[in-house]
KOLGU-735062 format. One record per residue: residue number from 1; residue in three letters; x negated, y, z negated of N, C-alpha, C in turn. Coordinates in Angstrom, 1 decimal. Example, Ala and Ser with C-alpha at 12.3 -4.5 7.8 and 13.67 -1.06 7.14 Angstrom:
2
PT     k     r       nX       nY       nZ      caX      caY      caZ       cX       cY       cZ
PT     1   ALA    -13.2     -5.7     -7.8    -12.3     -4.5     -7.8    -13.2     -3.3     -7.8
PT     2   SER    -12.8     -2.2     -7.1    -13.7     -1.1     -7.1    -12.9      0.0     -7.9
//
This chain:
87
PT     k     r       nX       nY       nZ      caX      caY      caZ       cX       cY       cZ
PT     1   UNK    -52.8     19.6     -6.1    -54.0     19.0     -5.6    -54.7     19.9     -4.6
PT     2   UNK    -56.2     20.9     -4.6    -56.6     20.9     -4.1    -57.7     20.2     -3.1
PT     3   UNK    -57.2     20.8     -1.9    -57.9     19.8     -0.8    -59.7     20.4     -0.6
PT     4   UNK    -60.6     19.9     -1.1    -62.5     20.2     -0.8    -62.3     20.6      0.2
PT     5   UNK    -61.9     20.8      1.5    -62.4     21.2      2.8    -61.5     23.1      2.8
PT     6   UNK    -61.3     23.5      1.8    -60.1     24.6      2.0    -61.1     25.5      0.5
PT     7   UNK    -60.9     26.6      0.4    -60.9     27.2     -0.2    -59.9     28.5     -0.5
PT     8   UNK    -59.5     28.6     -2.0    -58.3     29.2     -2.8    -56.9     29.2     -2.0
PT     9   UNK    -57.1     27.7     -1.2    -56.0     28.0      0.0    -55.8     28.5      1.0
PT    10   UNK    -57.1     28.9      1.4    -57.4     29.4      2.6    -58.4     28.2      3.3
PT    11   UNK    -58.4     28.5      4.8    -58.8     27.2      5.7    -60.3     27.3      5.2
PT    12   UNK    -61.4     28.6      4.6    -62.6     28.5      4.2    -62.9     29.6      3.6
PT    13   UNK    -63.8     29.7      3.1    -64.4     30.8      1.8    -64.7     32.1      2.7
PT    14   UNK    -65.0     32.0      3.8    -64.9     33.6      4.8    -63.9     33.9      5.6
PT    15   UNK    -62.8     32.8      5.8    -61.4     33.6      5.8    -61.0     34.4      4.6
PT    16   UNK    -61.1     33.4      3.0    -60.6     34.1      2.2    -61.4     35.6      1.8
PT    17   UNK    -62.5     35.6      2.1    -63.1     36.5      2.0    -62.6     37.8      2.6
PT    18   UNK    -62.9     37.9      3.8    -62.4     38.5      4.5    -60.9     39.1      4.5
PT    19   UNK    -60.1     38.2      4.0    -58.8     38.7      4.1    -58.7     39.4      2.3
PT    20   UNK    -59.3     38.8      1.5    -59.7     39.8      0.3    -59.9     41.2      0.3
PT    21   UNK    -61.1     41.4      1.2    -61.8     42.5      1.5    -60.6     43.5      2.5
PT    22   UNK    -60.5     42.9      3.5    -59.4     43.6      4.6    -57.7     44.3      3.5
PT    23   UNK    -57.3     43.1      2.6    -56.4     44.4      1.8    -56.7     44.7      0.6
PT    24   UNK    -58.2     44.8     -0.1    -58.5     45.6     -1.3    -59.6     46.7     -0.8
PT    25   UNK    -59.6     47.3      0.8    -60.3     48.5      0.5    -59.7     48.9      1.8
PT    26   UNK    -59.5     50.4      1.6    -58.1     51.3      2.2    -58.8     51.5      3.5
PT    27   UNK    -60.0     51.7      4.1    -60.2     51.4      5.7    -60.1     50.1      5.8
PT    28   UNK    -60.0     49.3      5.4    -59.6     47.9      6.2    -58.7     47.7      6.1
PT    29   UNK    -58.2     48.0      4.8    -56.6     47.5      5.1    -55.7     48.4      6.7
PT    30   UNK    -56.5     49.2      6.5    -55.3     50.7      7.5    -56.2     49.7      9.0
PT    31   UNK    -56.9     49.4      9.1    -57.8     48.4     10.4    -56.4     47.0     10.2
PT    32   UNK    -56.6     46.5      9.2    -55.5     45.2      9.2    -53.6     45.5      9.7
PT    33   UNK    -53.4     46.4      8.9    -52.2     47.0      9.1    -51.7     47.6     10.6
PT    34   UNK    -53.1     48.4     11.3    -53.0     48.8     12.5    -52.6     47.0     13.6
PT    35   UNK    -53.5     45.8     13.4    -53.5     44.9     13.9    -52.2     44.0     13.9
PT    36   UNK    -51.6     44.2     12.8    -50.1     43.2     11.9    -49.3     44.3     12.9
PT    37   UNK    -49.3     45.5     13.3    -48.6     46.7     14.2    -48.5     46.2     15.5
PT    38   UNK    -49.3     45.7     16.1    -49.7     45.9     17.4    -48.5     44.9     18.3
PT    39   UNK    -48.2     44.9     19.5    -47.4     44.3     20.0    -48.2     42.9     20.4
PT    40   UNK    -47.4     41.9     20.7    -47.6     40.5     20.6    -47.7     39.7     19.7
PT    41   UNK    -48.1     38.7     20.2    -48.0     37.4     19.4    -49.1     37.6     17.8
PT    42   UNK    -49.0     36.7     17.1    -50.0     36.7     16.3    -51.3     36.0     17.2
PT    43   UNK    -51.4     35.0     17.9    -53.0     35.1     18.2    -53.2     36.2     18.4
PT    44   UNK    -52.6     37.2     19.6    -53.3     38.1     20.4    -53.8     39.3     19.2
PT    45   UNK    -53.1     39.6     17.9    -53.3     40.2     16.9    -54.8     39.7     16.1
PT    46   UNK    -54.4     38.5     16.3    -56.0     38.4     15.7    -57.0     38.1     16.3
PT    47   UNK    -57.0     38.2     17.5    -57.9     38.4     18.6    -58.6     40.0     18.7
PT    48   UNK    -57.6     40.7     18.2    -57.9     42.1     18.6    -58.9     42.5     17.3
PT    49   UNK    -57.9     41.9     15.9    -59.1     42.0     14.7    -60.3     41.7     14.9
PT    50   UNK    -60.5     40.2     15.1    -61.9     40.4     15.1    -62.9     40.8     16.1
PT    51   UNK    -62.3     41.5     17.4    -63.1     42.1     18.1    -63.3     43.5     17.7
PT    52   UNK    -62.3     43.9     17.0    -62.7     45.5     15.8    -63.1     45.2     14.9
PT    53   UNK    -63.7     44.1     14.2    -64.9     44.1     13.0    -66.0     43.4     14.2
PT    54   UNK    -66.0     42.6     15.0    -67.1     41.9     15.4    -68.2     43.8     16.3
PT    55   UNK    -67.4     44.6     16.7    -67.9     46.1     17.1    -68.5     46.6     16.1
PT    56   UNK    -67.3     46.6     15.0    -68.0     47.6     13.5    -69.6     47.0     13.4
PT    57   UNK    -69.4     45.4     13.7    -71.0     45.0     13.0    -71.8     45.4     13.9
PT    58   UNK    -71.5     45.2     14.8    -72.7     45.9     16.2    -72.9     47.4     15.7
PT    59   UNK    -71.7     48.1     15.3    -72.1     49.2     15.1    -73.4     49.9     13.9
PT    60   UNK    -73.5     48.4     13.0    -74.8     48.8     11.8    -76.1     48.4     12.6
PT    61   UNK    -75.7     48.5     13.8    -77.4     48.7     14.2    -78.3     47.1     13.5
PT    62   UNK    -77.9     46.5     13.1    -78.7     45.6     12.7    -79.6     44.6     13.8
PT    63   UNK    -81.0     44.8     13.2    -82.0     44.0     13.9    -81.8     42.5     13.4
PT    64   UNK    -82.0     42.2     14.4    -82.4     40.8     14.4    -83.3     40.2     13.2
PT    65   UNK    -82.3     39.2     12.0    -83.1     38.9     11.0    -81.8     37.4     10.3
PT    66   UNK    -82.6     36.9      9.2    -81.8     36.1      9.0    -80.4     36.4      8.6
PT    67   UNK    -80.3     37.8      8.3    -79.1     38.3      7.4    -78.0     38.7      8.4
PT    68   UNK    -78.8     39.2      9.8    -78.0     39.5     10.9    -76.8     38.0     11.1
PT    69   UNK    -78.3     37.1     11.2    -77.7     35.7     11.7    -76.3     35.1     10.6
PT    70   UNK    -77.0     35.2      9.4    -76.3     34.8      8.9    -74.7     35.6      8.6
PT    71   UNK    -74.6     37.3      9.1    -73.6     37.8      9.3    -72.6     37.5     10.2
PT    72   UNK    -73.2     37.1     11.0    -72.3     36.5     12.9    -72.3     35.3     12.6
PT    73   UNK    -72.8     34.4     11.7    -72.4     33.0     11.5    -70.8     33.3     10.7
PT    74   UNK    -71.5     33.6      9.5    -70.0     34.0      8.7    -68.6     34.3      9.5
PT    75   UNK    -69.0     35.4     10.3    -67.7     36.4     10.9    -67.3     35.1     11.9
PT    76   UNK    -68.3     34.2     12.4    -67.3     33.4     13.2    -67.0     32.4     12.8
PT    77   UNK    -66.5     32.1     11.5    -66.2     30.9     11.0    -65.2     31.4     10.0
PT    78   UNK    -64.6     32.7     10.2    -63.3     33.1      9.8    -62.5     32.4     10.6
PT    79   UNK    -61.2     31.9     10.1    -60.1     31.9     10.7    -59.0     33.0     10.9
PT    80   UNK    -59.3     34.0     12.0    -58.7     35.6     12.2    -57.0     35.4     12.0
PT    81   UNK    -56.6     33.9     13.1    -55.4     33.7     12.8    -54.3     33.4     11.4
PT    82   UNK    -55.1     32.9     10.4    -54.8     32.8      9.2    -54.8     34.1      8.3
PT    83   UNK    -55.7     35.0      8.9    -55.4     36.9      8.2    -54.6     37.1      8.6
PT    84   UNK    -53.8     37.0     10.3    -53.0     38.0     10.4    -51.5     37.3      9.8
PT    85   UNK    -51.5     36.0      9.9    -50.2     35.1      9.8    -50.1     35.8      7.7
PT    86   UNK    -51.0     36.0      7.2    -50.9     35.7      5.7    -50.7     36.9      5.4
PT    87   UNK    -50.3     38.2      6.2    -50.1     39.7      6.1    -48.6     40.2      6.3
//
């Protein structure tokens, strides 16, 4: 039985996203890999992730538009804890 509030088993369609993306292309994954490395707990791991993609996106320069918006909506409605725990 799949549960409507979840997607492919994941808590939502931009966790699963994301965690797609993070091990099917070799800078993210070696970005994921570095974070599953690091010492502590898993929150603190995935605390550290998405403050190194939430940078990368600052770092595209992007202006203020709906696509910006709609990129920072997305990235915060990952669940970061559920990448690092599913690695």
């Amino acid at each position: 039985m799949n549960d409507i509030s979840t997607y492919n088993g994941w808590t939502n369609r931009e966790t699963w996203l994301v965690s797609l993306w993070l091990n099917n292309d070799p800078a993210s994954y070696d970005l994921l890999q570095t974070a599953c490395k690091k010492a502590g707990n898993a929150f603190s791991k995935a605390e550290w992730l998405e403050s190194e993609l939430q940078d990368e996106m600052c770092d595209l320069e992007l202006e203020a538009s709906l696509w910006s918006d709609l990129l920072g909506t997305a990235l915060a409605r990952v669940n970061w804890l559920e990448v690092i725990e599913n690695n």
